[in-house]
C-alpha positions as CSV (number, residue, x, y, z in Angstrom):
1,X,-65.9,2.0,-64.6
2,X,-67.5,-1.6,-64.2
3,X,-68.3,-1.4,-68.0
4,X,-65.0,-0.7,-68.7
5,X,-63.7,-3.8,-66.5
6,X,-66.2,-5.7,-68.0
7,X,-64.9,-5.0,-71.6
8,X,-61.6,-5.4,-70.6
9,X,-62.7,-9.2,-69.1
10,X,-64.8,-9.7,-71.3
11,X,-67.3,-10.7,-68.1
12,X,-70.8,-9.0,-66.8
13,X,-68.9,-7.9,-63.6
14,X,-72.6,-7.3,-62.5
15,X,-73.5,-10.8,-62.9
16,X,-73.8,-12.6,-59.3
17,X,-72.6,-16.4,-60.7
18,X,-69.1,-14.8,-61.4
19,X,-69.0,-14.8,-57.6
20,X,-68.7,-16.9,-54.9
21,X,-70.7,-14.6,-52.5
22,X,-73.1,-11.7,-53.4
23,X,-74.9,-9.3,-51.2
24,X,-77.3,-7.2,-52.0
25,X,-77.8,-4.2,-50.0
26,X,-80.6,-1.4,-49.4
27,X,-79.5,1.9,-49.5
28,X,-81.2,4.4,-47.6
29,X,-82.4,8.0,-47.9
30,X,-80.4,9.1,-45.2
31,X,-77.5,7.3,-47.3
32,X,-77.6,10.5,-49.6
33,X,-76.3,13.9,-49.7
34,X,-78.8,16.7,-51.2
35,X,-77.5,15.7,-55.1
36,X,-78.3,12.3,-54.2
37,X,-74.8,10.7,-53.9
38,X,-74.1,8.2,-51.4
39,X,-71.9,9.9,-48.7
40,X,-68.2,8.6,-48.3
41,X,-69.1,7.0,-44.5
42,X,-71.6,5.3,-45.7
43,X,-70.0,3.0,-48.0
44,X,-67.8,1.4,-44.7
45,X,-71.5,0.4,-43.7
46,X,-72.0,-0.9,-46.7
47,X,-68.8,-3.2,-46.8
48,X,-69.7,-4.0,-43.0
49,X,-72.8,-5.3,-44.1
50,X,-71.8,-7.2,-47.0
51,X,-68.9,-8.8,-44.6
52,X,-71.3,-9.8,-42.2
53,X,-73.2,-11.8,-44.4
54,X,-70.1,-13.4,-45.9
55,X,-69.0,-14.6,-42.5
56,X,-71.6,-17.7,-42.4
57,X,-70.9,-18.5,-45.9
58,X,-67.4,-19.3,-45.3
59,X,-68.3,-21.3,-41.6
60,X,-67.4,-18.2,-39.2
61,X,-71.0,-18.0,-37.8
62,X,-71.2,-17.7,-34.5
63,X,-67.5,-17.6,-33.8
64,X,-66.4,-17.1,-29.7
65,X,-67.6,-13.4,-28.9
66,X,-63.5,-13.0,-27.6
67,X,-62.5,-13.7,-31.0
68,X,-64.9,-10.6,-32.4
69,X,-65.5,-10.0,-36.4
70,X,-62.4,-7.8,-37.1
């Protein structure tokens, strides 16, 4: 699918300078079902993780606990 974006945009959609924030996450054996495909939960941790790291980019680090992340 992101090759067919990519051609469509005529962009490397897996080029980090077309973005203002990139994460880069480790996935994990437990991450995988028995074919090897990450499991549908686990991509919500994935997002959460790759949130959390965008949070200090944009000034939001160490916001008042009351306030939370969500």
């Amino acid at each position: 699918m992101v090759d067919r974006l990519g051609t469509r945009f005529r962009a490397d959609l897996t080029d980090p300078g077309l973005y203002g924030h990139w994460h880069r996450d480790v996935l994990r054996f437990g991450d995988l079902d028995p074919q090897e495909h990450v499991g549908h939960v686990n991509y919500g941790f994935i997002f959460q993780n790759a949130r959390l790291s965008y949070w200090p980019t944009v000034g939001l680090e160490g916001t008042n606990p009351a306030e939370g992340l969500i």
